[in-house]
C-alpha positions in Angstrom: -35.2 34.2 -62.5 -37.9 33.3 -65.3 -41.1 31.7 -63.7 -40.4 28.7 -66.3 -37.0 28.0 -64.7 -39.3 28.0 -61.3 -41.6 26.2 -62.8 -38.9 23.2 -63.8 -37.3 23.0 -60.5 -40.5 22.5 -58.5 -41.7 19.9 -61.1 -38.0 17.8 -60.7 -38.5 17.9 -57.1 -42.3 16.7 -56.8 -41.2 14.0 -59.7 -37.9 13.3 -57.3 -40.1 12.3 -54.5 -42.8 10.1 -56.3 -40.0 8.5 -57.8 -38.4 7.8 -54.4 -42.0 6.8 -52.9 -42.8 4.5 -56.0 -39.6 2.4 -55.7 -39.8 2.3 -51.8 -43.4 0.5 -52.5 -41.7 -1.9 -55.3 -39.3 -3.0 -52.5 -41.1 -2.0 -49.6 -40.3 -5.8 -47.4 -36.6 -4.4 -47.7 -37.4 -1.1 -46.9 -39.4 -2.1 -43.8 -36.3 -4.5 -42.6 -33.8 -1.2 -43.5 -35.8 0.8 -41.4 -36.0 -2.2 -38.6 -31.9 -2.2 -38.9 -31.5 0.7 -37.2 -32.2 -0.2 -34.4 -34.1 2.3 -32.9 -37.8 0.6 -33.3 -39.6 -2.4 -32.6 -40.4 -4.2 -35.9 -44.5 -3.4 -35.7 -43.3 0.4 -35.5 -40.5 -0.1 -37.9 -43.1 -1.6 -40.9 -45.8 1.5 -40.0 -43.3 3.6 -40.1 -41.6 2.7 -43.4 -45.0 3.0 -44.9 -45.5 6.5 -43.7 -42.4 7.3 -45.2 -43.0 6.4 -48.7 -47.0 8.2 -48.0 -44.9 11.7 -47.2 -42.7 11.5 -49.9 -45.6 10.3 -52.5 -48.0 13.2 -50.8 -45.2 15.7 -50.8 -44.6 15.5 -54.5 -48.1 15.0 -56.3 -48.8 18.4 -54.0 -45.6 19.8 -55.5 -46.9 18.9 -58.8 -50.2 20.3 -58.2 -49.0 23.4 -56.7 -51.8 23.2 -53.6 -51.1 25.5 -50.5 -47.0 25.7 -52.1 -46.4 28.5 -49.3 -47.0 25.3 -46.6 -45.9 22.5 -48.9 -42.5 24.0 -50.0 -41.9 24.2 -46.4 -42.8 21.0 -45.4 -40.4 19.2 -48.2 -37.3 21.3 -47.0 -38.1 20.2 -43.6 -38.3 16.4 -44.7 -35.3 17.0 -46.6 -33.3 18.2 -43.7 -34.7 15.2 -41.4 -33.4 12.9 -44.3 -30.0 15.1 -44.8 -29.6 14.5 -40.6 -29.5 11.2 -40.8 -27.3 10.5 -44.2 -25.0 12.8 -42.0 -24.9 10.4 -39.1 -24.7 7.2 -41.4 -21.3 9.0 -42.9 -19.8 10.3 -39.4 -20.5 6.1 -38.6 -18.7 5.1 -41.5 -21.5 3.4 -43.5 -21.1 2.6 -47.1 -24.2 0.5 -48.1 -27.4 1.3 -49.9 -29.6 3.9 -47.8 -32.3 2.9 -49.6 -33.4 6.6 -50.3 -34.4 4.8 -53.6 -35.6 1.9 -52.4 -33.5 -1.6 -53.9 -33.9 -0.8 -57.6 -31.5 2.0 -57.4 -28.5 1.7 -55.0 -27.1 5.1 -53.2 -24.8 5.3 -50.7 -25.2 8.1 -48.0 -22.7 10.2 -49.2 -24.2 9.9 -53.3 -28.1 10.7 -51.3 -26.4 13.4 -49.8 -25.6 15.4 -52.6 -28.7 14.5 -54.0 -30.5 16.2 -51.4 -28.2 19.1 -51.5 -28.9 19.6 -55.2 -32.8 19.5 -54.2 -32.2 22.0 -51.5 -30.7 24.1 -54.2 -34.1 23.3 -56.8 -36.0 23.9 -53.5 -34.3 27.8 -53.6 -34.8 28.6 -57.1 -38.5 27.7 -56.9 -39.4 29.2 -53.6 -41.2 32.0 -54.8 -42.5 29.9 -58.1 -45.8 31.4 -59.3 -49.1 29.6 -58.2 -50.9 28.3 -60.7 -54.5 27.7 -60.0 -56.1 24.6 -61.1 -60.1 24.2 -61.1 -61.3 21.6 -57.9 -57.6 22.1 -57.2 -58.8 21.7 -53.3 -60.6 18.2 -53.8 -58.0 16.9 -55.8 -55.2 17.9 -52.8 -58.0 16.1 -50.5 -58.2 12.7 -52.6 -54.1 12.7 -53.1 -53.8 13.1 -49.3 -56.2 10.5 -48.7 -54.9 8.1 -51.5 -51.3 8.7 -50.4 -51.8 7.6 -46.8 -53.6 4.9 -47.5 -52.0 3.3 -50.7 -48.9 1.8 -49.3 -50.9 -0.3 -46.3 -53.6 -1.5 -49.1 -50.8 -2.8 -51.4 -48.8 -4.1 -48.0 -50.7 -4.7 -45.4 -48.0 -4.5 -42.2 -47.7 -8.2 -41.3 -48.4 -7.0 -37.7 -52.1 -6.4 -38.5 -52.5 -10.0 -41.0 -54.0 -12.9 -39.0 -51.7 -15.6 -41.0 -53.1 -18.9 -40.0 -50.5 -20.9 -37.6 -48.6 -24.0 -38.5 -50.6 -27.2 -37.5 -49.4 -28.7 -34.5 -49.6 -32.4 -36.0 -47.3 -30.5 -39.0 -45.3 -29.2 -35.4 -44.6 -32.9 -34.6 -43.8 -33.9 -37.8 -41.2 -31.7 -38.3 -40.1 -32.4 -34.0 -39.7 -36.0 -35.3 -37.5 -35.3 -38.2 -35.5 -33.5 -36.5 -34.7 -36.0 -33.7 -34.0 -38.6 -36.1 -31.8 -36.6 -38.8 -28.6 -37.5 -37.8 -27.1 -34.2 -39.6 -29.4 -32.3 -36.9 -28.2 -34.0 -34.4 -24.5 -33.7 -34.9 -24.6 -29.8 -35.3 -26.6 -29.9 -31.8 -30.0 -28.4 -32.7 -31.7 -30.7 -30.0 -29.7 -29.3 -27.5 -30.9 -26.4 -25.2 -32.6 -23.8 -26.8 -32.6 -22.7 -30.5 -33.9 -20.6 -33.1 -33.3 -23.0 -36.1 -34.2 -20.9 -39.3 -34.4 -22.9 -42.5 -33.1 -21.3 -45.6 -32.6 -21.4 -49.3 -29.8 -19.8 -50.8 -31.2 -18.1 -53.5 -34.8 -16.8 -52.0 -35.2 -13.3 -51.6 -37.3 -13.5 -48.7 -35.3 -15.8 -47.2 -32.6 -12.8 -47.2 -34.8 -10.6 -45.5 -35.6 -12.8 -42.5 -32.1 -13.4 -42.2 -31.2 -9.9 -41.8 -34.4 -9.7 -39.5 -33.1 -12.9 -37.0 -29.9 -11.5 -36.9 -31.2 -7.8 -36.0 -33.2 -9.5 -33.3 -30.9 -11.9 -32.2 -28.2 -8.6 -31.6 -31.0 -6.8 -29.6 -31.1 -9.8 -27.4 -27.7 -11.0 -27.5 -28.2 -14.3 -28.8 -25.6 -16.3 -30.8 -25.1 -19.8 -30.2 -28.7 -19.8 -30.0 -29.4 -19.3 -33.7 -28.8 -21.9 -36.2 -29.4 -21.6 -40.4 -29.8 -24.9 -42.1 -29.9 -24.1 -45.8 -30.7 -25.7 -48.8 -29.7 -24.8 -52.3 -25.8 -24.0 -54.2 -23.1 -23.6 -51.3 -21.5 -21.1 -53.8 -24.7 -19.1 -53.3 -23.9 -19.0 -49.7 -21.3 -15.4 -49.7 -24.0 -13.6 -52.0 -26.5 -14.8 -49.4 -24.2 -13.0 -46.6 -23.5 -10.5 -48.2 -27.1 -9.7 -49.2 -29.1 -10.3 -46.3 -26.1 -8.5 -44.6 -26.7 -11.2 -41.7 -24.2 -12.1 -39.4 -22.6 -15.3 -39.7 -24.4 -17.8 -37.4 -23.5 -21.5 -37.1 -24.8 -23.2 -40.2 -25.0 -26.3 -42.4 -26.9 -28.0 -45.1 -29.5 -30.2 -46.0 -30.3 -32.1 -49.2 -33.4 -30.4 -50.7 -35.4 -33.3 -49.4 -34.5 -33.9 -45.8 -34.6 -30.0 -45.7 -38.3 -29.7 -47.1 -39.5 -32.5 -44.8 -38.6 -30.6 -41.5 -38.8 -27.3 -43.3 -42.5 -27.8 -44.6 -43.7 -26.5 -48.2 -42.2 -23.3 -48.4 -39.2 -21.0 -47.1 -38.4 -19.3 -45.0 -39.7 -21.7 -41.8 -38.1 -20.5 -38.7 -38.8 -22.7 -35.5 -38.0 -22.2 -31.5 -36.8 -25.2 -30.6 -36.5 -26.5 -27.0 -34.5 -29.6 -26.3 -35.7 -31.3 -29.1 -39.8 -30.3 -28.5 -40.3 -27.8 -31.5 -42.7 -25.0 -29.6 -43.3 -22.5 -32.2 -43.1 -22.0 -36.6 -42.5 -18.6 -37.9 -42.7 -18.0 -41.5 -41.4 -14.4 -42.9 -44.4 -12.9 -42.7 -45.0 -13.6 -38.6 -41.7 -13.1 -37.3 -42.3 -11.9 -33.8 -39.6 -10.4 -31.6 -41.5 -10.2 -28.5 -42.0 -14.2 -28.7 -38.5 -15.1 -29.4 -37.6 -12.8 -26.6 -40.0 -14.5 -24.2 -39.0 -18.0 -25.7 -35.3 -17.3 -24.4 -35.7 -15.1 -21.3 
């Protein structure tokens, strides 16, 4: 086979895999909460991890483009490639349909459609196996500052929330919003005063708001919570099956607000997530802070 055609293959490859890594980045919040859906992590692991991810695949293809140690790097992608294939195979054989995210948001595969992606890249992979090395001056340096850049790129753009000290609610705001619950009589008829809740105030139409739905109810299945959890939206109620279908939450018990009895209780800005204890309003999570380990020692 001409060294051209070699040539092409391993360039669509490396430009495959920096394409997959930039779009991860662009959506990396639903990423992070993809990866946290599994099930198989905590969410601290689940955000480090989904940020390694997109390093890899942005490391693996600049270092396809740039040709450095291709015996070891051509070796490394099919191995990633297989890890990936494994596990599009086991979303199929569980009959899942939706996004896998291998492109991040912007561009929606289902397992079966990555699949044969990867499978046509295996098949690139072949043809440019024995591609011709060609030799680029400081070619070693510049492998060093892609590694180092690739690694630490995703964590500089997105910090994981884990390691961000975001400064806690104030308790007089605590009260406030302990106080307006008590005495809104829409609260009080859907029961949020009694026993212990996880009262999650949402808008219909904000993204992020999506993603810590589908994060409460990932939790709340890990710990087997259901009555427990209450959304109290503002916003379009026709918005409300898009919201479903998007945060792909489960369907707690819900109501709604006007937009100003729901921003008194709710505070400034959405999502505001409380634990809620007969009434006495313990502890405010905003997206960014949502922390399994309290919510699970809130309702052991």
């Amino acid at each position: 086979m001409p060294a051209v055609a070699k040539h092409i293959a391993r360039i669509l490859i490396g430009i495959t895999f920096i394409t997959s890594a930039v779009l991860k980045m662009i959506g990396v919040d639903a990423f992070e909460v993809y990866v946290f859906s599994t099930g198989w992590f905590g969410l601290p692991f689940a955000t480090i991890l989904a940020r390694l991810i997109i390093s890899v695949e942005g490391m693996l293809g600049l270092l396809l483009l740039l040709q450095y140690r291709y015996d070891v790097v051509k070796k490394i992608t099919t191995g990633t490639l297989a890890v990936f294939s494994i596990y599009l195979i086991y979303l199929i054989s569980a009959g899942r349909t939706e996004n896998c995210q291998c492109f991040g948001t912007m561009i929606s595969l289902t397992p079966i459609e990555s699949l044969v992606k990867n499978l046509a890249l295996f098949v690139l992979l072949f043809i440019s196996w024995k591609c011709p090395v060609i030799k680029i001056p400081q070619q070693a340096s510049i492998a060093l500052f892609v590694i180092v850049f690739t690694l630490v790129l995703p964590s500089f753009i997105s910090p994981p929330d884990f390691i961000v000290k975001y400064p806690d609610m104030p308790e007089s705001t605590l009260q406030i919003a302990e106080k307006r619950i008590a005495n809104n009589p829409v609260m009080q008829a859907n029961q949020v005063t009694e026993g212990k809740k996880l009262v999650c105030m949402f808008s219909t139409h904000c993204s992020y708001c999506k993603h810590a739905a589908e994060k409460v109810s990932i939790i709340a299945e890990r710990l087997n919570l259901d009555d427990e959890v209450v959304y109290v939206f503002t916003g379009d109620e026709q918005e409300l099956p898009q919201f479903w279908q998007e945060s792909r939450s489960n369907q707690f018990h819900y109501f709604f607000l006007p937009m100003r009895n729901f921003f008194e209780i709710a505070g400034p800005s959405v999502p505001s997530i409380y634990l809620v204890d007969g009434g006495k309003v313990t502890t405010h999570f905003h997206y960014r802070n949502i922390d399994e380990t309290a919510i699970k020692s809130f309702f052991e």
